[in-house]
ZAZA-62641 format. One line per field, with one value per residue (C-alpha): x, y, z; residue number from 1. Coordinates in Angstrom, 2 decimals. Layout:
<recs>
east <- X  ... $
north <- Y  ... $
up <- Z  ... $
num <- NUM  ... $
</recs>
This chain:
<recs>
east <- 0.00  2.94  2.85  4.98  2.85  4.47  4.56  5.36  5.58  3.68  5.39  5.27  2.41  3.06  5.22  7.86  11.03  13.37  16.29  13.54  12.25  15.83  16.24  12.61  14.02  16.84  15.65  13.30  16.14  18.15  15.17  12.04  10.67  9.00  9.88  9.21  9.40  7.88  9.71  8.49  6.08  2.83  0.47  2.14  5.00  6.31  7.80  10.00  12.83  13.24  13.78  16.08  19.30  18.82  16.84  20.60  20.91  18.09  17.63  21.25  20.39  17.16  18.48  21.72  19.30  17.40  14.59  12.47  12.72  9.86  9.58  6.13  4.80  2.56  -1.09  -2.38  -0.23  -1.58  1.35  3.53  6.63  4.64  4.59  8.03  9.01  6.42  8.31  11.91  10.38  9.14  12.22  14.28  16.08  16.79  13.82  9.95  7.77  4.07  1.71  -0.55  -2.22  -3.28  -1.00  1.85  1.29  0.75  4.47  6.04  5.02  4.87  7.35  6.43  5.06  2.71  -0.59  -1.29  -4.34  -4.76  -6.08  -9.57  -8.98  -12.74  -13.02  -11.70  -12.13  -10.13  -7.63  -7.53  -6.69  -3.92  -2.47  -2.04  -0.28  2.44  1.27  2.17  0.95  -2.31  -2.70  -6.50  -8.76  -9.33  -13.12  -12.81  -14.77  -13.31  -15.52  -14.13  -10.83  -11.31  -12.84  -9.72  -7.12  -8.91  -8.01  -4.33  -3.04  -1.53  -0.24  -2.79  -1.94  -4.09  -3.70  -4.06  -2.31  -2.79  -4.25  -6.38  -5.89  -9.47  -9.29  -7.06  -7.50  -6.14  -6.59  -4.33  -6.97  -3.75  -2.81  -6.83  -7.15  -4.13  -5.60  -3.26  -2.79  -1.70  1.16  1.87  1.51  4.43  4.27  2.27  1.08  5.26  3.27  0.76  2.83  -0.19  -2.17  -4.61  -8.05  -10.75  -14.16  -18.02  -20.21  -20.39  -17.09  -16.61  -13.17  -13.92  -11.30  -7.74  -6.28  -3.01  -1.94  -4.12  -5.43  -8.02  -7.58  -9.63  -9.28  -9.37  -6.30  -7.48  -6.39  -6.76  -4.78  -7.28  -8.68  -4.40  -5.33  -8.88  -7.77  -4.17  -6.84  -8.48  -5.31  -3.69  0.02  1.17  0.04  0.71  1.65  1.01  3.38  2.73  4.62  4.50  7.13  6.49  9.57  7.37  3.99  5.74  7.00  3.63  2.24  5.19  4.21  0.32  1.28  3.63  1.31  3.66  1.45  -2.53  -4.30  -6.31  -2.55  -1.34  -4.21  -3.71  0.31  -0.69  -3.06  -0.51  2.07  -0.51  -2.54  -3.85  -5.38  -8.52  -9.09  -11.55  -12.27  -15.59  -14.63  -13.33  -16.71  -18.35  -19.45  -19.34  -15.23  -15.14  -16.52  -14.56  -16.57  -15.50  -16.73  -17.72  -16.91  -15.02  -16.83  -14.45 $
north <- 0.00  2.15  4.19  6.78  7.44  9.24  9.45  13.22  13.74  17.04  19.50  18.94  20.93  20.17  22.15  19.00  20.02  21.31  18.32  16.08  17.67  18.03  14.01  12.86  14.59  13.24  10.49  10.69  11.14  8.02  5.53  6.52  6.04  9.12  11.09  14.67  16.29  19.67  21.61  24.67  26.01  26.36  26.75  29.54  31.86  31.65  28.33  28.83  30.52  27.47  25.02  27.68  26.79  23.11  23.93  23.90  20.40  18.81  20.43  19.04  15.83  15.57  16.54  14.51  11.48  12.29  13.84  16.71  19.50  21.71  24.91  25.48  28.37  29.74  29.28  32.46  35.32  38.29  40.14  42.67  40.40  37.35  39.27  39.79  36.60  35.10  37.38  36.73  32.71  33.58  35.25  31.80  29.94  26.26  25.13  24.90  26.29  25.60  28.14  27.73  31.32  33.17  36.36  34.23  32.95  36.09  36.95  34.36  36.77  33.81  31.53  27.98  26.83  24.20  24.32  23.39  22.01  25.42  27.04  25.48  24.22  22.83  23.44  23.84  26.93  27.79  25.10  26.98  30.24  28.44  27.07  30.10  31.85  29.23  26.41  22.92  20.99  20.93  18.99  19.21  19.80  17.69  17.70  16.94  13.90  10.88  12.45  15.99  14.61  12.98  15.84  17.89  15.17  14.81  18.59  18.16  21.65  20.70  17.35  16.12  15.21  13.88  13.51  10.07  9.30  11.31  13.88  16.49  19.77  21.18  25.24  27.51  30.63  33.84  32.80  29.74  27.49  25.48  28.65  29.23  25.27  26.88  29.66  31.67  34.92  34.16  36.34  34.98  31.10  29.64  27.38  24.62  22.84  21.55  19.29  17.72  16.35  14.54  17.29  17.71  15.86  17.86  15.79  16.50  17.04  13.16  12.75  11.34  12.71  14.59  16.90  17.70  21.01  22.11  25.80  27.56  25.08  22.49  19.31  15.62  13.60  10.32  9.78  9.91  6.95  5.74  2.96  1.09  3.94  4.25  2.32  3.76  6.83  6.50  5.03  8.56  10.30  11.21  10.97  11.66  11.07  13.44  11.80  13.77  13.48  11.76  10.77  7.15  5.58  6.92  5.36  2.41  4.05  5.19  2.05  0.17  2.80  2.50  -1.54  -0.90  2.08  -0.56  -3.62  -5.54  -5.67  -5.58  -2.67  -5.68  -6.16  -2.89  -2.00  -4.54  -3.60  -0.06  -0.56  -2.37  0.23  3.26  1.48  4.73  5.44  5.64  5.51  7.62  7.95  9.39  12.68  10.56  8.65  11.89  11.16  12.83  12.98  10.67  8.00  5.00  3.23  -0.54  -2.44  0.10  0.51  4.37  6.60  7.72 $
up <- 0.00  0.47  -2.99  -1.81  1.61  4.11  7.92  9.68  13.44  14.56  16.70  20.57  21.96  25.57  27.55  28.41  30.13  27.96  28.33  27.54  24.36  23.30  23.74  22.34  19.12  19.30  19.61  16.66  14.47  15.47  15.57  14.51  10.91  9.67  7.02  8.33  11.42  12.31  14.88  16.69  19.19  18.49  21.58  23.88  22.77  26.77  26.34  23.34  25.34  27.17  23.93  21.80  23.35  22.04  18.38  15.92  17.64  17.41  13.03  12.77  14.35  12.17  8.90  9.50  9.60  6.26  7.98  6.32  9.21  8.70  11.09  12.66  13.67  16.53  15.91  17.37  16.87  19.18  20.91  19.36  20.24  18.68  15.08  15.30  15.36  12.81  10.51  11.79  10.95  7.85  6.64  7.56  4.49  3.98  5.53  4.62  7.24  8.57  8.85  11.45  11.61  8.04  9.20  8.87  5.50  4.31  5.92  3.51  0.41  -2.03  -0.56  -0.62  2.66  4.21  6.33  9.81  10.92  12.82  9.57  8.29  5.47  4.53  0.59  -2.96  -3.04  0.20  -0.85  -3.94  -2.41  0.00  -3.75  -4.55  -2.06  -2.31  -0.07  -0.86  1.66  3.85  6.69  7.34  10.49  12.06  11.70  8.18  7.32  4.63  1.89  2.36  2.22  -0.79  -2.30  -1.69  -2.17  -5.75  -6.15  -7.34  -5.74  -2.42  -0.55  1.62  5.30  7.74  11.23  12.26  16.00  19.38  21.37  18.61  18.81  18.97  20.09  21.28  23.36  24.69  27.89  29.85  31.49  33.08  34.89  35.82  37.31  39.85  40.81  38.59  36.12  32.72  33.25  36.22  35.20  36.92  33.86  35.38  32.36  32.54  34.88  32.61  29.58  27.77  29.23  32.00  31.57  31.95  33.82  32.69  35.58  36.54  36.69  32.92  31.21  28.08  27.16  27.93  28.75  27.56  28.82  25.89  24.09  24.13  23.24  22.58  25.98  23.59  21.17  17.67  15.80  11.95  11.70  10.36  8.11  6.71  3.45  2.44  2.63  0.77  -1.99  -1.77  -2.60  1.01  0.70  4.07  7.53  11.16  13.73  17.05  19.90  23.49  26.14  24.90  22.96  19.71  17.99  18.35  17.57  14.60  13.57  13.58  11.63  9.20  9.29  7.94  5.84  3.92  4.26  6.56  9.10  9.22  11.05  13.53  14.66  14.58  17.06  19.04  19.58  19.70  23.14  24.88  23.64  25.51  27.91  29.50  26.47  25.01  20.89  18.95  15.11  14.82  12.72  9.46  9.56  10.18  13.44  16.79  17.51  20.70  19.31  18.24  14.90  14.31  11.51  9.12  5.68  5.13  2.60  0.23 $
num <- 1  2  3  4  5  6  7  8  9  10  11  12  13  14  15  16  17  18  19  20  21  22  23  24  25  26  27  28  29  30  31  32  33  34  35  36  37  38  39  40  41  42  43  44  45  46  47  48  49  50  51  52  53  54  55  56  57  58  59  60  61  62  63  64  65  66  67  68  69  70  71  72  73  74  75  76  77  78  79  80  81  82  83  84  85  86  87  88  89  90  91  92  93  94  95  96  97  98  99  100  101  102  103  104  105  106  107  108  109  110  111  112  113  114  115  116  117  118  119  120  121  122  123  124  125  126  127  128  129  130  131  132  133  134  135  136  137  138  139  140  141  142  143  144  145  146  147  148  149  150  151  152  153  154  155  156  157  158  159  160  161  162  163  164  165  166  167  168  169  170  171  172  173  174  175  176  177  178  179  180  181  182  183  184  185  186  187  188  189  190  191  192  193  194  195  196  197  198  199  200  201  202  203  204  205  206  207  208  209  210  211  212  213  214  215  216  217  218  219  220  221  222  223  224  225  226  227  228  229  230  231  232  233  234  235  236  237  238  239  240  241  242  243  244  245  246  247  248  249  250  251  252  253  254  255  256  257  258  259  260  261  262  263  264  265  266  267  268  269  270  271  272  273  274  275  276  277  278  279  280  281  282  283  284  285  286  287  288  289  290  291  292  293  294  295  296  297  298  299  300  301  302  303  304 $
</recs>
């Protein structure tokens, strides 16, 4: 099934301690098979301090393994100081970036570039007007259903991504509702989502965990997971798949997604593997079917 398919790891959206985020990628590049790798902070511009001293590693690490490096950028841009380095990003050479916000894409004055899930991306027409601005790859919402995808894989202007493994991104907001659980200012967070790195479950009113928090942003509680959707959709015309980082070992998580992607290994298996690799998890795939996103839908035939 291979056909060219292609796995990409998704930047880190926790905050993890810096020594650690420095070793996951370094990681990455000894061990782990995926073709891309998108490096940068997206959720709160406070954190990125802490990771600078150890970014020229980690890119020469990556690249010196074959990896694509791609640079992501932040997905809401609101603070003077948070322009000014979207454009000191955009002006970078020698290295595609991601936009994640529409201001920064319109930074890159024509430069090729690819889109982050951040930006709805729900139609030809919008796809159309990403084209032309330069982008050449979309990773989609991830609300968009199978037949969306199709429709827009069908479209020939970008590469199509999909996110298929972890934690979804769902919203993000000015405000820090990790600093708000402690009682805290945004200003003054202390930086206590350092202490949630899969982020911190957030309960309905009887007790039932529904979402996650992480600093900003808000996130699925359940980890999204396609593994058995990898080959319908490749048939659709998706050539490259996100995979979001966790705290798990996702040299492994990688690799069985490498297995199906390939046809080594049979998604039934690959599922199997994959709960014993993250047994505190929980699996949805209810957005690709068009359903409700917790819900996990077995035994149905994709629409593509």
């Amino acid at each position: 099934m291979s056909g060219g398919a292609k796995l990409s790891l998704g930047p880190v959206l926790f905050n993890w301690k810096p020594e650690a985020w420095r070793d996951f990628y370094l990681r990455i590049a000894d061990e782990a098979a995926v073709d891309t790798v998108y490096l940068g902070e997206v959720v709160c511009s406070k954190r990125q301090p802490f990771f600078d001293p150890f970014v020229p590693q980690v890119i020469e690490r990556l690249t010196a393994a074959g990896k694509e490096v791609v640079l992501s950028s932040l997905a809401l841009v609101m603070s003077g100081k948070e322009r000014e380095a979207a454009r000191a990003l955009a002006a970078v050479e020698g290295f595609m970036t991601e936009a994640n916000d529409l201001s920064f894409a319109a930074a890159l004055n024509g430069r090729p570039f690819a889109v982050g899930p951040f930006v709805n991306v729900y139609n030809e027409g919008t796809l159309a007007y990403l084209a032309r601005l330069g982008a050449r790859r979309v990773c989609l919402p991830v609300e968009a259903p199978a037949s969306t995808i199709a429709v827009l894989a069908a479209q020939g202007l970008a590469e199509i991504e999909v996110q298929v493994f972890g934690r979804l991104p769902l919203a993000m907001s000015a405000r820090c509702y990790h600093a708000r659980s402690r009682n805290l200012a945004k200003d003054g967070c202390q930086y206590v989502c350092a202490d949630d790195p899969d982020g911190m479950p957030v309960d309905t009113m009887d007790g039932k965990p529904f979402l996650t928090v992480n600093g900003t942003q808000t996130m699925s509680y359940r980890y999204h997971n396609l593994l058995g959707e990898l080959e319908a959709l490749r048939r659709a015309g998706v050539g490259r798949f996100r995979l979001w980082p966790q705290s798990c070992d996702m040299v492994a998580v990688a690799a069985l997604f490498r297995a199906v992607v390939e046809g080594r290994t049979d998604a039934e298996e690959a599922n199997r593997l994959l709960a014993e690799l993250t047994p505190e998890a929980e699996f949805a795939n209810g957005y690709i079917y068009g359903r409700e996103g917790h819900l996990l839908v077995d035994g149905e035939a994709l629409a593509v």
